[in-house]
C-alpha positions in Angstrom: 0.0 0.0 0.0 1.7 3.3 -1.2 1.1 5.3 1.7 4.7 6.9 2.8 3.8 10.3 1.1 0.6 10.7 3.4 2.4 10.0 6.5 4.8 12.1 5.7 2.9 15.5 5.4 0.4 13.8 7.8 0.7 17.3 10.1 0.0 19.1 7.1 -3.2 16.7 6.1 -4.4 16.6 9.7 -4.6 20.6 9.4 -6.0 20.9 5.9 -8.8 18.8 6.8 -9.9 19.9 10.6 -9.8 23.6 8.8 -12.1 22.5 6.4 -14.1 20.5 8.9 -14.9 23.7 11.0 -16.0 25.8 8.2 -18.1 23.1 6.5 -19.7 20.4 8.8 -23.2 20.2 8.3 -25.6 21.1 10.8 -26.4 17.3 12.5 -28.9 17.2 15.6 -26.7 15.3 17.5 -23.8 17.5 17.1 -26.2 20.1 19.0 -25.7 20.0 22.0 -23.7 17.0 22.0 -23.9 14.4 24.4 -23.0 10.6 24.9 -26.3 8.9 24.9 -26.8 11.1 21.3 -23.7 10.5 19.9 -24.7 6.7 21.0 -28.2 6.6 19.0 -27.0 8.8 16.1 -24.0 5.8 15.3 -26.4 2.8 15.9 -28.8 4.7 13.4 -26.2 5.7 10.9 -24.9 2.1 10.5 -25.7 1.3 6.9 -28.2 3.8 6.9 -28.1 7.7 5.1 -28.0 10.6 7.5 -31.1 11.9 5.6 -32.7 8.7 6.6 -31.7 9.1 9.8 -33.0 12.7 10.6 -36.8 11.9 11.1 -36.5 8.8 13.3 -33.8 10.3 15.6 -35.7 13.2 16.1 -38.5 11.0 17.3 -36.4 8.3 19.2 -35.2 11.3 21.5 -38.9 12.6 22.1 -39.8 9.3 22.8 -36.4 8.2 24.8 -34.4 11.3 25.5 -31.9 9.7 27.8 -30.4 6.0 28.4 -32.5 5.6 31.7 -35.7 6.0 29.3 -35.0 4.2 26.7 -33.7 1.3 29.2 -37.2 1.4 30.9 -39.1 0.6 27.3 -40.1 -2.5 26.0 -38.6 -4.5 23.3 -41.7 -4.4 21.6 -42.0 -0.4 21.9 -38.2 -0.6 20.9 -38.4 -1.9 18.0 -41.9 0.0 17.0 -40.1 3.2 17.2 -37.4 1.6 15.4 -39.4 0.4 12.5 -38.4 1.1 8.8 -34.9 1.5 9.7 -34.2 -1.9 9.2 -31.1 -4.5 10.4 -33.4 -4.6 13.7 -30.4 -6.4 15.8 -29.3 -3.0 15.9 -32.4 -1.8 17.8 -32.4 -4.5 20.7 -28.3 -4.2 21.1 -29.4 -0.4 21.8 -32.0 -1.2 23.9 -29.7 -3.7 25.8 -26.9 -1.5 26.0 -28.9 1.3 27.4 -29.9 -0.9 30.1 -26.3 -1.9 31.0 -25.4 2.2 31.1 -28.5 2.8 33.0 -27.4 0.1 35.7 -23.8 2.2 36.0 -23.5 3.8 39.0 -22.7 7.9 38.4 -19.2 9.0 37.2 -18.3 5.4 36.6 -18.9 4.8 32.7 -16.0 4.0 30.4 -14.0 6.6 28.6 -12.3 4.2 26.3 -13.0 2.7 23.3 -11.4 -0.7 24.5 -14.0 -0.9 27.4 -16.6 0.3 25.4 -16.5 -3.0 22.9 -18.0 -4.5 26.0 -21.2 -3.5 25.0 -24.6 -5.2 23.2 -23.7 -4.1 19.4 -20.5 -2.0 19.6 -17.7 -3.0 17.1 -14.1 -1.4 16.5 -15.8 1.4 14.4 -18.7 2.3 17.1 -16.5 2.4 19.7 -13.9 4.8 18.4 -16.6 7.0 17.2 -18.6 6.7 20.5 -15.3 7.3 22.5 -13.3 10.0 20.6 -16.7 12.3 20.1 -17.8 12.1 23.5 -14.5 11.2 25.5 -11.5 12.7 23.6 -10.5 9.0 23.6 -7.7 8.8 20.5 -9.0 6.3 18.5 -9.6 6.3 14.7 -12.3 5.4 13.0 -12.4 2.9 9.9 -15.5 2.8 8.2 -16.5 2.3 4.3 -16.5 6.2 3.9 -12.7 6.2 5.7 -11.4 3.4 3.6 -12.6 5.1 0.2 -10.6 7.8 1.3 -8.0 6.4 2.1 -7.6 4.4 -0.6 -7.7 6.7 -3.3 -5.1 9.6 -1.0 -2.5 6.2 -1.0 -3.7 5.2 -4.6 -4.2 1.5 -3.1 -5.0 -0.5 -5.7 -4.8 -3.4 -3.9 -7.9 -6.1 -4.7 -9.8 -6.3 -1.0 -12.4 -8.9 -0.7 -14.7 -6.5 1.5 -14.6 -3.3 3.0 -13.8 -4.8 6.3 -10.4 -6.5 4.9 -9.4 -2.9 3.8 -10.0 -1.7 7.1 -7.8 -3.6 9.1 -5.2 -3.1 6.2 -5.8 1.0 7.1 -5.7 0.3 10.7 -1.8 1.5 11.1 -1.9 4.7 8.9 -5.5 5.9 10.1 -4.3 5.9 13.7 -1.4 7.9 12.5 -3.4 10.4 10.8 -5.4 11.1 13.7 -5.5 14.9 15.5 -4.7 14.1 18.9 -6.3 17.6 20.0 -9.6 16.6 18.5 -9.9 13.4 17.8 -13.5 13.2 17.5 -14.0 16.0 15.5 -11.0 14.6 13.1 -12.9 11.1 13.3 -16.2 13.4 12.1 -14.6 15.4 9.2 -13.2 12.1 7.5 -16.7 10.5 7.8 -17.8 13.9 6.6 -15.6 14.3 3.6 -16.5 10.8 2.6 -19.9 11.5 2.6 -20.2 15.1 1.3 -17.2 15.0 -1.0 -14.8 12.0 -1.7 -18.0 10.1 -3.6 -18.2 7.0 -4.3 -19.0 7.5 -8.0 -17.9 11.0 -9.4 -16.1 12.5 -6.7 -15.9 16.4 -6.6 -11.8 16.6 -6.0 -11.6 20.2 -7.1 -13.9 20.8 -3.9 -11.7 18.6 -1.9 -9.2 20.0 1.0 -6.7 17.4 1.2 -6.4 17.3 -2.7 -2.8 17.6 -2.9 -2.2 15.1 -0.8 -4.0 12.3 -2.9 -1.9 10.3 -5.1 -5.0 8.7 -7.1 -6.2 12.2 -7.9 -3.5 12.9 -9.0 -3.1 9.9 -11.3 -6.5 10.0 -12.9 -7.4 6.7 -11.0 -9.7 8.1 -8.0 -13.1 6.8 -9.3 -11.7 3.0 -9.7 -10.9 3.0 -6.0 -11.0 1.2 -3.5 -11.1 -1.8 -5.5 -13.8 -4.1 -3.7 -14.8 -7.4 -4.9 -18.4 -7.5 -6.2 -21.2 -8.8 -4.4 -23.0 -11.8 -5.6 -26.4 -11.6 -5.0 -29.1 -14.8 -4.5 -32.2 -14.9 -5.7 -35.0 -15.6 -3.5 -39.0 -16.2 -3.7 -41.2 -16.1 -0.6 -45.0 -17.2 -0.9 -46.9 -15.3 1.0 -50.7 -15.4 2.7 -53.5 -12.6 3.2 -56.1 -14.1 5.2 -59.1 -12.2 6.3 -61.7 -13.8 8.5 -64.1 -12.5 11.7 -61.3 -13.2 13.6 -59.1 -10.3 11.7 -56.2 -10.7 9.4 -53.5 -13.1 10.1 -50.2 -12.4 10.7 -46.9 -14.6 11.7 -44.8 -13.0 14.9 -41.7 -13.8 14.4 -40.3 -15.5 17.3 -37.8 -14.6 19.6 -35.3 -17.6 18.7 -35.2 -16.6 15.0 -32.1 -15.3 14.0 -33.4 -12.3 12.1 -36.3 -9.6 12.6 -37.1 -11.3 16.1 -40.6 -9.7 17.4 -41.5 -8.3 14.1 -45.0 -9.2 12.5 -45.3 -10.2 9.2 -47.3 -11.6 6.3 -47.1 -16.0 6.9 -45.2 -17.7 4.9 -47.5 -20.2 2.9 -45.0 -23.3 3.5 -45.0 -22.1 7.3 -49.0 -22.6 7.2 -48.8 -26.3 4.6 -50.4 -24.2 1.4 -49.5 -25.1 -2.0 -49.0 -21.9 -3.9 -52.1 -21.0 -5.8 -51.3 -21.4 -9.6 -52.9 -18.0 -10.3 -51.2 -14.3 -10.7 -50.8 -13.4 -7.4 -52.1 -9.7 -5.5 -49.1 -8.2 -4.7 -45.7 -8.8 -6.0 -42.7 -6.6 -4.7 -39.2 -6.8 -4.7 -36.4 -5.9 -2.0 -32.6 -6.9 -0.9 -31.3 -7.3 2.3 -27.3 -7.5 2.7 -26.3 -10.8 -0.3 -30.2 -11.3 -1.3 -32.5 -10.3 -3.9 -36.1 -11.1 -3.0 -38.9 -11.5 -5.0 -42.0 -11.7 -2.3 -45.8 -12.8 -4.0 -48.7 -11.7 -1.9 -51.7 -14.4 -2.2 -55.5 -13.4 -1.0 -56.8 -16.2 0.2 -60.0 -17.3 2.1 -59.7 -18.8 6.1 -61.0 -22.1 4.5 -57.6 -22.8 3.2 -56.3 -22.8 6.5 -55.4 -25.6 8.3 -57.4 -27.0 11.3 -54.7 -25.7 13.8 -52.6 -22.7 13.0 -49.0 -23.2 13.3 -47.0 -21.4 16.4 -46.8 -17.8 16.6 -49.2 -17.4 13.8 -51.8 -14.8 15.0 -55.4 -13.0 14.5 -55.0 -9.4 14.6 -57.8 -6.4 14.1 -57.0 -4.1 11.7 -57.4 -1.3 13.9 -54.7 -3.0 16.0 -52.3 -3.3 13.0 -50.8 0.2 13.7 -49.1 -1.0 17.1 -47.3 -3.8 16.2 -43.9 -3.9 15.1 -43.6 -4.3 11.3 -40.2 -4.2 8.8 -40.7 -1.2 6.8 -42.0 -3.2 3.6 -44.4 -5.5 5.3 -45.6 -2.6 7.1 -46.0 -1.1 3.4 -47.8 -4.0 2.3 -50.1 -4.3 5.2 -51.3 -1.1 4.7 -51.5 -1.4 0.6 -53.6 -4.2 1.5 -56.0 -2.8 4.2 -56.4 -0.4 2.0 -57.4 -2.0 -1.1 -59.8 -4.3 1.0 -61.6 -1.2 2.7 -61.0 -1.4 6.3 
């Protein structure tokens, strides 16, 4: 990895990039009136998620939660409600659990450091530097895919990197000596930043960029083609799924809490969970999504309570539809749901 020219003007980069930092940072709501329990929810949020995503549902988790105490005294269930549409729902319940283990500290006694800090329910390398320089001072850099883009393309690393996560631990050294021991977290911010607002991952605006002379692929004409990350091969899925109305209200399948994914959410059954052979007609609904290496094709099928069988499998339920709205949905069977209500006149 060419990187000897960046650690050697690494005083001079450090400078050129806190300067631009301070004049250009964008106006966050948990850089207002920082604290730790925001800086906390804003990085569990902004994991694989956009900031403009973000913005709506922070505001609300801190109405609805505005310190650790409160959000330890919720339930999972309202948890992952105020949660929903965000998606990778682990995410939710390590915050959750991890407030509950800061609630339970006694005063003046939390960790500082982002060693101690990987102690807790959903907090990697990356969260705990960011967690721990912002709020603590603690000087520890932060790798994440926005970091490693950058620094790939300053270095002009065209090293071929299975996943962003083996680049990372390849940056680990030169990161940690590019960080500004004065302000680590605000250094920690302004790389995030400039990955985000500037160093692109398609067309990149360098002429805008503050550390331009310090990057070698820039320089070569090469920016655009780095990092170079192995391409990610999707699978392609189908799910058969039921929409059953009855007296009894429509049913939906809770997903249970030994289920490796989306644990507590509600959805629309699977027709191979309830022993249905799927109907040879066109379908109501068909949508498409991807989560992480899939591709899923999901086929909604209206069907009457007769095809049911005599005993509904566990953690298959009857809910109302006028109860729909406080259960715990993912965001697209949440979208469906209501496409569905909707269409049937409830």
């Amino acid at each position: 990895m060419p990187s000897e020219p960046l650690s050697r003007n690494a005083a001079a980069f450090r400078e050129a990039l806190i300067a631009w930092y301070d004049a250009n940072a964008r106006d966050l709501p948990w850089r207002r009136e920082p604290s730790t329990y925001k800086t906390v929810v804003s990085e569990f949020m902004l994991q694989q998620t956009q900031v403009k995503t973000v913005l709506p549902y922070f505001a609300a988790w801190l109405e609805a939660y505005p310190d650790f105490a409160s959000l330890a005294a919720a339930s999972e269930e309202q948890v992952l409600k105020s949660w929903e549409g965000l998606g990778y729902y682990s995410r939710a319940r390590n915050l959750h659990k991890l407030a509950r283990e800061v609630a339970a500290i006694p005063p003046g006694q939390l960790p500082t450091d982002a060693k101690s800090w990987l102690k807790f329910p959903g907090v990697g390398p990356y969260a705990a530097a960011a967690i721990c320089s912002i709020s603590f001072s603690d000087p520890s850099a932060v790798v994440d895919g926005n970091v490693v883009r950058i620094l790939a393309r300053l270095t002009a690393d065209e090293s071929d990197y299975k996943t962003s996560t083996d680049a990372a631990k390849s940056y680990r050294g030169l990161v940690q000596e590019l960080l500004n021991l004065e302000r680590p977290g605000d250094h920690n911010q302004a790389m995030m930043e400039l990955g985000a607002t500037v160093c692109h991952k398609q067309s990149p605006t360098c002429l805008l960029c503050p550390v331009q002379s310090h990057c070698q692929a820039q320089a070569l004409g090469i920016a655009e083609t780095l990092p170079r990350l192995a391409k990610t091969k999707f699978k392609e899925v189908t799910v058969n799924r039921a929409w059953i109305q009855s007296e009894h209200g429509i049913l939906l399948h809770k997903i249970p809490a030994d289920a490796k994914r989306m644990k507590g959410l509600h959805e629309l059954p699977d027709l191979a969970q309830l022993g249905i052979p799927v109907p040879k007609g066109k379908p109501t609904l068909t949508r498409k999504r991807g989560i992480t290496k899939y591709r899923i094709t999901e086929r909604i099928h209206a069907l009457p309570p007769g095809k049911l069988p005599s005993k509904l499998p566990e953690h298959h339920v009857w809910v109302a539809p006028a109860a729909l709205q406080r259960l715990p949905f993912s965001g697209p069977h949440r979208r469906w749901v209501t496409e569905l209500v909707e269409a049937s006149g409830h």
